[in-house]
N, C-alpha and C positions, 0 to 999 in steps of 0.2 A: 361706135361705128355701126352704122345700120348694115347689118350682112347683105341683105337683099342688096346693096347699090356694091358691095365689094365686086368685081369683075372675075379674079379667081374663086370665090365662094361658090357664085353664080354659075362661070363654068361645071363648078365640082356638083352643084346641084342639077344643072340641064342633062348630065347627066345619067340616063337609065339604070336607077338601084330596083334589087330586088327588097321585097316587104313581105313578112309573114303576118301575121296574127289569128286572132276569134273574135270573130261578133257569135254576143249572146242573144238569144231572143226569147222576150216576154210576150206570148199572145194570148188573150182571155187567159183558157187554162191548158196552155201548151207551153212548155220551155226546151228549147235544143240550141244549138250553133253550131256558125258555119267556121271552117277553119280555112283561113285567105291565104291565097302564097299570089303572089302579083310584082310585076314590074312597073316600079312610076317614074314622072320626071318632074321635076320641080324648075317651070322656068318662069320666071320674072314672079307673079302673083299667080300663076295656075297651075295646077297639079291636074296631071294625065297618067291616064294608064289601063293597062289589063291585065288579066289574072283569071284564076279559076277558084271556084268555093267546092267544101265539099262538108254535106251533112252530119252533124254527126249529134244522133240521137234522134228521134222522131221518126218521119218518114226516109225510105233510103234515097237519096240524089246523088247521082253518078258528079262528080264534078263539075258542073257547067261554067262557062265561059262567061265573063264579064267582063265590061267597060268602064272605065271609072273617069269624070269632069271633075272639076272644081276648082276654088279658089283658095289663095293664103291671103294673110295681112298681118305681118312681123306674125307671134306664134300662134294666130287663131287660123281654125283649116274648116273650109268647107265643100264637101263634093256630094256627088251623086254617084250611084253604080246601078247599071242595067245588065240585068243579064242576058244575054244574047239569045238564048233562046224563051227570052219575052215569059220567063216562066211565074214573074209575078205582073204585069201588066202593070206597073208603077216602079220608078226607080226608089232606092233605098237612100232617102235622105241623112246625112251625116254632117255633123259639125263636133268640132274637139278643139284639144290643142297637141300644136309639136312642139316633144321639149329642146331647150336650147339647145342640146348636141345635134338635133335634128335626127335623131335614132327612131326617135318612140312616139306616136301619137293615140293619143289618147280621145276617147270622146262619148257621145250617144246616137243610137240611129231611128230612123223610123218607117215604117212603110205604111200604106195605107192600106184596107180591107181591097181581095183580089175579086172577091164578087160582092159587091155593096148588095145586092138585090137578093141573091139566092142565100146567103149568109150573115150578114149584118153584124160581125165580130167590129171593132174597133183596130185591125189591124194588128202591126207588131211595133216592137222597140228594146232597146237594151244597150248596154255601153259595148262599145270597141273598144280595142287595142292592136296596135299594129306596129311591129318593130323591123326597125332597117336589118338585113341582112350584112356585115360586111363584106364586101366585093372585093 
């Protein structure tokens, strides 16, 4: 049975769970992560939501606020997250998968260099992980 076309799955999914996890990050010669707590919805093929990140390692970042889009298709997931106060100038591209319980998504990210002119790094990347909270 395809879950997505069940009607109570569906239900259980449109509704607003909370997610925890870490994105790691590889840039040139910098490595830190952010640690995610966020509220998504899962309806039909899109994933929404926000949440806050908070630094941990490198420089210090007070929590900021984030936006998160994206899409599903059966367990492949892909979205975007901007942070609200526009602190990297590109969203943080994301694609993974959720596993079948629908708890845990798993994946990699990427963003792109925030000053391509004053700096010319190659940006960031590193895998995610991000787990349902039970509600």
């Amino acid at each position: 049975m395809d879950v997505l076309s069940d009607p109570a799955h569906a239900a259980e999914l449109a509704r607003e769970h909370h997610w925890e996890g870490v994105f790691e990050l590889n840039a040139d010669d910098d490595r830190f992560s952010f640690n995610i707590i966020a509220r998504l919805i899962f309806q039909g093929g899109l994933i929404e939501g926000a949440g806050n990140a908070s630094l941990v390692g490198g420089a210090t970042l007070a929590a900021p606020a984030f936006t998160l889009s994206g899409e599903r298709a059966g367990d492949h997931i892909a979205f975007r997250f901007w942070f609200d106060e526009d602190l990297m100038g590109h969203p943080f591209e994301c694609s993974g998968v959720l596993d079948a319980q629908e708890r845990v998504m798993d994946g990699n990210w990427a963003y792109h260099c925030v000053d391509p002119e004053g700096c010319g790094c190659s940006g960031g990347w590193g895998p995610f992980r991000l787990e349902r909270v039970l509600d």
